[in-house]
LUMKOLLO-686068 format. One record per residue (C-alpha): x, y, z. Coordinates in pm, 1 decimal. Layout:
BEGIN
{xx: X&yy: Y&zz: Z} $
...
END
This chain:
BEGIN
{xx: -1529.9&yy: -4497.2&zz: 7554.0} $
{xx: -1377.8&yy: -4486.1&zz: 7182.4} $
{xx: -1644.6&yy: -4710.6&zz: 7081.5} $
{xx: -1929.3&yy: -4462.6&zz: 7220.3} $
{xx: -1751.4&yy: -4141.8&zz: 7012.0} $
{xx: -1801.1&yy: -4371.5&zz: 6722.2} $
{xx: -2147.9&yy: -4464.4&zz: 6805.4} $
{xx: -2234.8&yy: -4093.1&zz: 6849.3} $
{xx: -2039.4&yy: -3965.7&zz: 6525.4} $
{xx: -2266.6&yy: -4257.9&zz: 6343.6} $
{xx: -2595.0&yy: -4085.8&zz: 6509.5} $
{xx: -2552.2&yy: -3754.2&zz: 6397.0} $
{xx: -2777.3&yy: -3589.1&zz: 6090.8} $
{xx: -2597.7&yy: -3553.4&zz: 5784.2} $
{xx: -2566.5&yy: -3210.8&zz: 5770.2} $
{xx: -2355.1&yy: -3195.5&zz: 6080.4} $
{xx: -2106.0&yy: -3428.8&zz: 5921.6} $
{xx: -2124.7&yy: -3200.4&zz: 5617.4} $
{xx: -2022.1&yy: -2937.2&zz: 5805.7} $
{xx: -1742.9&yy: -3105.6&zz: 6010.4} $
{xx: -1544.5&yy: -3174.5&zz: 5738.4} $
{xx: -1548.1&yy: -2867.3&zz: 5514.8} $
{xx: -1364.3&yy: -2711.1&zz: 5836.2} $
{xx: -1149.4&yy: -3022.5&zz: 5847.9} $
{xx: -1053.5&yy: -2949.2&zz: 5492.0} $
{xx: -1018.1&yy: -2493.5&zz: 5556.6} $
{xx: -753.8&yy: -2589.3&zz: 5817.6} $
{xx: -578.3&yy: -2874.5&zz: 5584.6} $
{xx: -541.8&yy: -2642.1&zz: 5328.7} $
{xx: -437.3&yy: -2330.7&zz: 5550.8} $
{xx: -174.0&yy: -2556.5&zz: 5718.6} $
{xx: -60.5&yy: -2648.5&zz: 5398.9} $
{xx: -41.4&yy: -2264.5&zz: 5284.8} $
{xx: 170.3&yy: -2195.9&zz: 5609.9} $
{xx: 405.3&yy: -2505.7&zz: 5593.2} $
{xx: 455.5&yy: -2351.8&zz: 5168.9} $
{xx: 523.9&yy: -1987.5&zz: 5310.9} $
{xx: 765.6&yy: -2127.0&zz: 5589.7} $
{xx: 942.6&yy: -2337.9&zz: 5290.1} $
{xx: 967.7&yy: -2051.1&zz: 5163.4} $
{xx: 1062.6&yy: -1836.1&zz: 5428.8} $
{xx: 1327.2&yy: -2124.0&zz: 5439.6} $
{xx: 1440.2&yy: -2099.1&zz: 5128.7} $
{xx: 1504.3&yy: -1721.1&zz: 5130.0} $
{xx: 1701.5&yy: -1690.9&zz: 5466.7} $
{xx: 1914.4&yy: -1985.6&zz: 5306.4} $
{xx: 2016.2&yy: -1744.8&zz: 5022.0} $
{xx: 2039.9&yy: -1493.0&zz: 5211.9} $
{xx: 2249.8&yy: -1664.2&zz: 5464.4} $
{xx: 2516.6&yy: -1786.2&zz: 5146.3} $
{xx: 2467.4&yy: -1398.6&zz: 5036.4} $
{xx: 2625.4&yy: -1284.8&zz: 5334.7} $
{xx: 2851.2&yy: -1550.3&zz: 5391.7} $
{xx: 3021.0&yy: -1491.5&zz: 5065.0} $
{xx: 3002.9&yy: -1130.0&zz: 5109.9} $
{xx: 3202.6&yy: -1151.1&zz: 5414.3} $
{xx: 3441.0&yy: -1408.7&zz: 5220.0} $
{xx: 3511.4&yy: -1138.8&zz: 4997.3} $
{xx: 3537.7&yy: -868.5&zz: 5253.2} $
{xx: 3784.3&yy: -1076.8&zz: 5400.3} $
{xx: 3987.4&yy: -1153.1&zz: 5067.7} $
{xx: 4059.7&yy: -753.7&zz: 5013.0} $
{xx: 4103.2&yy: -700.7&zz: 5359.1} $
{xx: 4400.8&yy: -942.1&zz: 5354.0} $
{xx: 4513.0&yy: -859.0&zz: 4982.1} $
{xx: 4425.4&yy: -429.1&zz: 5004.9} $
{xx: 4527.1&yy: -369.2&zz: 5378.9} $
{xx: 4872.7&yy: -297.8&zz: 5358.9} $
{xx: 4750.7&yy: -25.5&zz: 5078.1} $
{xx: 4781.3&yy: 296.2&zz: 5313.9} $
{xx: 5105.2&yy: 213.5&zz: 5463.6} $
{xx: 5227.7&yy: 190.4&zz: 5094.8} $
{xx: 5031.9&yy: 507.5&zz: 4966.3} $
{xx: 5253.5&yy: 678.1&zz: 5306.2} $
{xx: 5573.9&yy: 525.1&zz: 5131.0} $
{xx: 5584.7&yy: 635.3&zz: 4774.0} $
{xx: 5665.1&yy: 1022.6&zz: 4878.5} $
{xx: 5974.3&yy: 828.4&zz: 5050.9} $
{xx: 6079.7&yy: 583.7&zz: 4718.1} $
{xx: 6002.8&yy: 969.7&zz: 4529.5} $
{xx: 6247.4&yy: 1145.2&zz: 4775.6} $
{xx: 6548.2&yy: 911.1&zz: 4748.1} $
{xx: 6529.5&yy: 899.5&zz: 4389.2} $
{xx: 6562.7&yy: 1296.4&zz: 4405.4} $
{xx: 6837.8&yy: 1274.9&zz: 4634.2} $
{xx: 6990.8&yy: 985.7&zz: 4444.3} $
{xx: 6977.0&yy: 1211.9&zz: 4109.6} $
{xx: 7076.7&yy: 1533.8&zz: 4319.0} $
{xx: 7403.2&yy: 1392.9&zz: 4513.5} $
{xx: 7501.7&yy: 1191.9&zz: 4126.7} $
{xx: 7560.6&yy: 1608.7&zz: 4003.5} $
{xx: 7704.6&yy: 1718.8&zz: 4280.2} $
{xx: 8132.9&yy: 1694.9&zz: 4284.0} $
{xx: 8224.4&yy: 1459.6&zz: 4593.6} $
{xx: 7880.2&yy: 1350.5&zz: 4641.4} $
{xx: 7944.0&yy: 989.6&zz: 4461.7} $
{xx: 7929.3&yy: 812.6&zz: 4751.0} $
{xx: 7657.1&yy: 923.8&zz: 4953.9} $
{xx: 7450.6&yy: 914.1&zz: 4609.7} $
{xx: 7585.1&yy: 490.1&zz: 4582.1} $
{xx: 7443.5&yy: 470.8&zz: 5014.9} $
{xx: 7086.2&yy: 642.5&zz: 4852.2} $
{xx: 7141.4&yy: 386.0&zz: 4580.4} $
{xx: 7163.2&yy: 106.0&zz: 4825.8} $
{xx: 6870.7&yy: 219.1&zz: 5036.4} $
{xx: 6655.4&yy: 305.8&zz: 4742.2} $
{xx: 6692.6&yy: -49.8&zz: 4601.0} $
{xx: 6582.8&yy: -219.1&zz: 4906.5} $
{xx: 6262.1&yy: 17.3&zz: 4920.1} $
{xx: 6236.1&yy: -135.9&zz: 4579.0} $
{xx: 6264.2&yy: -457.6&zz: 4650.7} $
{xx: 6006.5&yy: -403.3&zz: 4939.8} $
{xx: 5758.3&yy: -257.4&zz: 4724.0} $
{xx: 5799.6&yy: -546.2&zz: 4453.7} $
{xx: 5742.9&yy: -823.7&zz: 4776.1} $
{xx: 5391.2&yy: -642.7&zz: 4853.0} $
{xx: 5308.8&yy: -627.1&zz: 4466.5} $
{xx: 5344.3&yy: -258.4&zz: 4449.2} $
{xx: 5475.6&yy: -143.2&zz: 4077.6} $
{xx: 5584.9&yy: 125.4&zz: 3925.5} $
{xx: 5375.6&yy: 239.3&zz: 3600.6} $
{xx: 5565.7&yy: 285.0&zz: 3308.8} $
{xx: 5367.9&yy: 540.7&zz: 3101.3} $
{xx: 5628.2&yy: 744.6&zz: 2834.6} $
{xx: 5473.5&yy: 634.4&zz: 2464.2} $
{xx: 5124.1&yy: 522.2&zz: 2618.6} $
{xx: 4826.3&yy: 679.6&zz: 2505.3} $
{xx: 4674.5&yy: 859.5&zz: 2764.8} $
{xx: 4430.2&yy: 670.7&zz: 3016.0} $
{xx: 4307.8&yy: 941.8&zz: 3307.2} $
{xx: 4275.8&yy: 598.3&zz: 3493.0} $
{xx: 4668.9&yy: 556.5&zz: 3499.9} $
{xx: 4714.1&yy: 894.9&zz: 3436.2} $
{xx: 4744.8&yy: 1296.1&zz: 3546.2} $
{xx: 4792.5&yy: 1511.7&zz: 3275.5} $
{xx: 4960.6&yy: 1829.8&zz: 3401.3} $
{xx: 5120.3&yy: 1973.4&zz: 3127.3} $
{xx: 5049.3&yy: 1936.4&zz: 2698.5} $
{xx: 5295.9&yy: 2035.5&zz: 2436.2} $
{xx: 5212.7&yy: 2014.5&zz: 2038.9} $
{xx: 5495.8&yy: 1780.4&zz: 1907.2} $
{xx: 5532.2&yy: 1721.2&zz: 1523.8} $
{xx: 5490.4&yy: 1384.7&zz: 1431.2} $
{xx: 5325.8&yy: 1255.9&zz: 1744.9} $
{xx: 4948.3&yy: 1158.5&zz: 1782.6} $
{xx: 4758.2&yy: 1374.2&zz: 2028.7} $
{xx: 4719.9&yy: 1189.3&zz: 2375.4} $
{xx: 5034.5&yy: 1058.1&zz: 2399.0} $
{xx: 5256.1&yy: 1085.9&zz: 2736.3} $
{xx: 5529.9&yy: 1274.0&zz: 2608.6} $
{xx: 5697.6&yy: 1265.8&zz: 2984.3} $
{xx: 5684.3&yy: 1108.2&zz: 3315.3} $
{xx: 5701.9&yy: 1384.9&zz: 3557.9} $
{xx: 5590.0&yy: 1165.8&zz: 3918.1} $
{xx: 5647.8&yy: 770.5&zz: 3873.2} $
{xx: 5257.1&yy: 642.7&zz: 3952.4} $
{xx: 5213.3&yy: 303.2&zz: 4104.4} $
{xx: 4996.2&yy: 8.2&zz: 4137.6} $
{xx: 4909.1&yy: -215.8&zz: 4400.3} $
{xx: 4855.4&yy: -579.5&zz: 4278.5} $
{xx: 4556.9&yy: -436.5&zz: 3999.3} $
{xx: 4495.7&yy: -142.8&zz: 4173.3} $
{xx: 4599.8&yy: 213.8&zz: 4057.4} $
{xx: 4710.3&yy: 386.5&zz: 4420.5} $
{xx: 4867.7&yy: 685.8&zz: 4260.9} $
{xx: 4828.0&yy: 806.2&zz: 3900.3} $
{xx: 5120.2&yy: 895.0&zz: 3702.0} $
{xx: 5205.6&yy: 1271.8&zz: 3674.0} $
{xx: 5240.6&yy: 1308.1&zz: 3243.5} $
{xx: 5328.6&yy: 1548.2&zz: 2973.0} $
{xx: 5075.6&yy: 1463.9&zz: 2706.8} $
{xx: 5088.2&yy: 1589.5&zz: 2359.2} $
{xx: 4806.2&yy: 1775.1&zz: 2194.0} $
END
């Protein structure tokens, strides 16, 4: 039977066999422009497949390094209160000891804060930065530069890199 498809192939006029193979070829190079635009297809989910992978990575990574960053945003009001109390019970007569229990408390808030990398900023002398800072009140002082934080009125803090509360400043103008 194979030998008869040859035999008939072999009979036909030339211009069907001209024919036959210019469609042979169309469909050659059409499959070959689909399997190209499937490589690239390919190729694109690929990147887009690492794109979200390491987006997620580094969802992930501030998830676990910025979560605990409301429950400390809750707690500075309560690290600001004790050292009010602290300074408050210090002036008043008999109040020595309940100021050295604040003391006590205050410093293990402190040492809490400094296990989940939250800092204090330390801002007197710094030229102001409204990134760090909150500028509340200025005051012309003679001799100093305008821009400088005169006084610390609210202790700001940082978590890790990360400014959570600006610092409450005097400035000089």
């Amino acid at each position: 039977m194979a030998q008869k498809d040859k035999d008939n192939k072999n009979n036909l006029p030339e211009e069907e066999l001209i024919e036959e193979v210019p469609v042979e070829e169309e469909e050659v190079v059409d499959l070959a422009e689909e399997v190209e635009a499937l490589k690239d297809k390919n190729l694109r989910l690929q990147a887009e497949y690492q794109n979200f992978r390491h987006r997620t990575q580094k969802e992930k990574e501030a998830l676990l390094s910025y979560g605990n960053e409301q429950l400390l945003i809750n707690l500075l009001p309560v690290l600001d209160n004790f050292k009010r109390a602290k300074e408050t019970m210090a002036q008043i007569e008999g109040g020595q000891a309940f100021a050295e229990g604040i003391e006590l408390i205050e410093r293990s808030l402190d040492e809490f804060a400094k296990k989940e990398q939250l800092e204090p900023l330390h801002v007197v002398g710094e030229t102001f930065d409204p990134h760090q800072h909150h500028a509340v009140l200025t005051e012309e002082v003679e001799g100093t530069p305008e821009g400088i934080v005169l006084e610390e009125l609210q202790t700001g803090y940082k978590l890790k890199e990360k400014i959570i509360r600006p610092a409450m400043v005097k400035v000089s103008k």
